[in-house]
C-alpha positions in Angstrom: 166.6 46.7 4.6 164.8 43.1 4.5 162.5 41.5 6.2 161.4 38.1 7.8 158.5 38.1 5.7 160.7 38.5 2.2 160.0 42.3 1.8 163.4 44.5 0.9 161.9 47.6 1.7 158.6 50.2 0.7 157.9 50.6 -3.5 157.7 53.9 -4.5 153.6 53.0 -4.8 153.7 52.7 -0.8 153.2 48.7 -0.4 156.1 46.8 0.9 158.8 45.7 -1.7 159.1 42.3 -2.3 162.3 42.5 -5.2 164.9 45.3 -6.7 165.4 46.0 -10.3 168.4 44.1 -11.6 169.3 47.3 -13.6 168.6 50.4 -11.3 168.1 48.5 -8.2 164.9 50.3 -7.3 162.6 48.4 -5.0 159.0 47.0 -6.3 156.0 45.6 -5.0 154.9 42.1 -6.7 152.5 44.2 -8.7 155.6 46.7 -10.2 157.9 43.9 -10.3 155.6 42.7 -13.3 154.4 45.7 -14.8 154.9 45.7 -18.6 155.7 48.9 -20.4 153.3 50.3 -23.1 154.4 48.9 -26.8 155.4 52.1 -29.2 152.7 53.2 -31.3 153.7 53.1 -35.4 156.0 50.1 -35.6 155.9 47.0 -37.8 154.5 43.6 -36.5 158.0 42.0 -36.2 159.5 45.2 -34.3 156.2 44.6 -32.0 157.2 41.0 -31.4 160.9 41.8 -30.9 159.6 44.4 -28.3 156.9 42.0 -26.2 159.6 39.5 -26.0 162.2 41.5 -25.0 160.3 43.1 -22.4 158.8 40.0 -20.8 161.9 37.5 -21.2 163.9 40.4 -19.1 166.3 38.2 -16.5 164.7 38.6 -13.1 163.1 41.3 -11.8 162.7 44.9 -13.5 160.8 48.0 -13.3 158.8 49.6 -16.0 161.1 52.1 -16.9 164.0 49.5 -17.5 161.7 46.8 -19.3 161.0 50.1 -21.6 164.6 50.4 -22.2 165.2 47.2 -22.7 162.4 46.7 -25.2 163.7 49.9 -27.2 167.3 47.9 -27.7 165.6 45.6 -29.4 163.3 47.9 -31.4 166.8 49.6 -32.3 169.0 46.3 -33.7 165.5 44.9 -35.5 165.6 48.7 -37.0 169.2 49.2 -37.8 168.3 45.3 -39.8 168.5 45.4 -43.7 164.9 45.2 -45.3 163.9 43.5 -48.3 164.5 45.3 -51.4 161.1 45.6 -52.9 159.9 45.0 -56.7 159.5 47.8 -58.9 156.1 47.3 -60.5 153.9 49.2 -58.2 151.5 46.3 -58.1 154.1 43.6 -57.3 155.4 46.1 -54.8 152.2 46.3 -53.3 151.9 42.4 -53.2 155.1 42.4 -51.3 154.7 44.9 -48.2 150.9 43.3 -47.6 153.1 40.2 -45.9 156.2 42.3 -45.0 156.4 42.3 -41.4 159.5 44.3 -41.4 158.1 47.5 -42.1 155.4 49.6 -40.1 151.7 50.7 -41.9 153.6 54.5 -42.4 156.4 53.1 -44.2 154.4 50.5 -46.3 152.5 53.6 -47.4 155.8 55.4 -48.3 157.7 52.8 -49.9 154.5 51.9 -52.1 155.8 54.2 -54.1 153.1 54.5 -56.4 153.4 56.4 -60.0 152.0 59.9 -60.1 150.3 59.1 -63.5 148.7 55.7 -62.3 145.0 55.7 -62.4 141.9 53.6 -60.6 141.3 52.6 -64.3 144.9 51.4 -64.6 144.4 49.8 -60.9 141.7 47.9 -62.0 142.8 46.8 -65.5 146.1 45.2 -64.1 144.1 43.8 -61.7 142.2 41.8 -64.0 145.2 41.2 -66.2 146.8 38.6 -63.3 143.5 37.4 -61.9 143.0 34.1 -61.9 139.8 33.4 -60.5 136.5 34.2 -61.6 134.6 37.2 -59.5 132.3 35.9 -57.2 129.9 39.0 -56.3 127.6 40.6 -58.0 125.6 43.9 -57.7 123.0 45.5 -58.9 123.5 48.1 -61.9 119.9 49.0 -63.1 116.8 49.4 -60.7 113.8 46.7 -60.3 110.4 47.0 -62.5 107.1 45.5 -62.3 107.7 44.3 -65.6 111.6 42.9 -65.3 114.4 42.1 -62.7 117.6 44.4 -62.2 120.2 44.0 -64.1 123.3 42.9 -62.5 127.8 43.4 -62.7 130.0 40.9 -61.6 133.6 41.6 -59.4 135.6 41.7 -56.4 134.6 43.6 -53.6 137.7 46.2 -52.3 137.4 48.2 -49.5 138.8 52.2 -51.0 136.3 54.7 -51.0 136.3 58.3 -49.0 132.5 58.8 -48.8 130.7 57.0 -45.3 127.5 56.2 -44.2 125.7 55.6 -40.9 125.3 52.4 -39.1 122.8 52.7 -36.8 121.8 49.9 -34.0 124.8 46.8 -33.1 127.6 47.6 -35.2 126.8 51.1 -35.0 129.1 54.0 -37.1 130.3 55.4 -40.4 131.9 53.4 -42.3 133.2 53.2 -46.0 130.7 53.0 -49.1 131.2 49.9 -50.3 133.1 49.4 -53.9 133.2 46.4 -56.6 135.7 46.3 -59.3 133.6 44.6 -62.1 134.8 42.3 -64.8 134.5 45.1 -67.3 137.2 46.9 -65.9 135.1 49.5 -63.8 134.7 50.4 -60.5 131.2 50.5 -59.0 129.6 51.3 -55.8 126.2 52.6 -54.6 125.3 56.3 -53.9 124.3 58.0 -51.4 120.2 58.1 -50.2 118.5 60.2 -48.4 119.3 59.2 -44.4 122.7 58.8 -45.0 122.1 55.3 -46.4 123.6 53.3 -49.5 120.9 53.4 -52.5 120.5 50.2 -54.1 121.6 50.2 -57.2 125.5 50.3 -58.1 127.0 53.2 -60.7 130.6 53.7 -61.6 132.4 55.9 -59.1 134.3 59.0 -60.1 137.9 58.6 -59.6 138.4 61.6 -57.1 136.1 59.7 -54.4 138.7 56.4 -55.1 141.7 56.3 -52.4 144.2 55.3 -54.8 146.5 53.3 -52.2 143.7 51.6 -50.7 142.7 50.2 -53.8 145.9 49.2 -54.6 146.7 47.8 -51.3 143.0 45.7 -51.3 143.6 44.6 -54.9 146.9 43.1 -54.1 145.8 41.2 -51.3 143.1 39.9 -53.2 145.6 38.8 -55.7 147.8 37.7 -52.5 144.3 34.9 -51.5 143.2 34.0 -54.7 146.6 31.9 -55.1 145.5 29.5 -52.2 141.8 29.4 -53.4 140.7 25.9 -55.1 140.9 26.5 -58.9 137.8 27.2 -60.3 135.5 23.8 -61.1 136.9 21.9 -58.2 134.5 20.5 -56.5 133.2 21.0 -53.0 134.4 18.1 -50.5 
């Protein structure tokens, strides 16, 4: 049935229908004519992107429920693709998946594929084997005295340790102790005060409070920015 004033009938939400779906034929209000579907939950940025333009390039109008299975077409020929085969150094490998698109956050974790031998110490030493640039943090590694200042460790800051503390006020939270892989090869961070608050001074952290992939993963990306960083004695324009 249509009507004068363009309706085709009632929606299934009770306001008068305005269009059909082109695949099911159901009648929608202007509101459910547009109605996106939720994206899936778990898949890789360029399956997302394949989905959200599927979805919302759709010829005419469409319910939900059709835009949904339209979208999961297109997440099933962008997952049926080839990927890229991946390097088999664990650090290069980890280099690689933190630009693939292709895969989602659960597979990059999978296909990281990391040795069952490797070490935070072995982490950080490679690490400063391809580093190019010089570490521009520093932390401090010995407590202040009337008498002298602290003593302090240069690094690179990488987020990858399990203990949290409390943020209290904007920002507020738990969050990740912080961690510093120095130029000596060790990796520091600060303990633990009383009020659930970092201390301030920095001492090496045991390797069962390290999340090996994290570090790997934020040690690569490092690696990954310091290529387009200015070399070191440029100066500043």
């Amino acid at each position: 049935m249509s009507y004068s004033n363009g309706a085709v009938g009632t929606c299934a939400c009770g306001r008068l229908a305005i269009a059909s779906c082109n695949r099911c034929g159901r009648t929608l209000c202007d509101e459910h004519s547009r109605t996106l579907p939720p994206a899936p939950e778990g898949i890789s940025a360029n399956a997302m992107g394949r989905y959200e333009l599927a979805i919302r390039l759709a010829d005419g109008p469409h319910c939900e429920g059709c835009r949904a299975d339209i979208g999961n077409y297109a997440l099933e020929q962008i997952n049926n693709a080839p990927r890229a085969p991946l390097p088999s150094h664990w650090l290069d490998r980890a280099i690689a998946l933190s630009g693939d698109q292709t895969r989602s956050d659960d597979e990059k974790v999978r296909d990281a594929d990391l040795p069952s031998t490797l070490t935070a110490k072995d982490v950080a030493a490679e690490f400063l084997r391809r580093i190019e640039r010089p570490a521009q943090e520093r932390v401090p590694v010995s407590p202040p005295s009337i008498m002298r200042n602290p003593d302090y460790r240069q690094g690179w800051s990488v987020d990858c340790r399990r203990t949290q503390y409390t943020v209290t006020g904007p920002g507020a939270g738990r969050y990740p102790l912080p961690c510093l892989v120095s130029t000596d090869g060790d990796i520091l961070g600060p303990a633990l005060e009383e009020g659930d608050k970092p201390g301030q001074t920095w001492w090496i952290v045991p390797e069962s409070e390290i999340d090996l992939p994290r570090l790997v993963t934020g040690l690569a990306q490092l690696l990954v920015l310091s290529a387009f960083m200015p070399p070191p004695g440029t100066p500043a324009i």
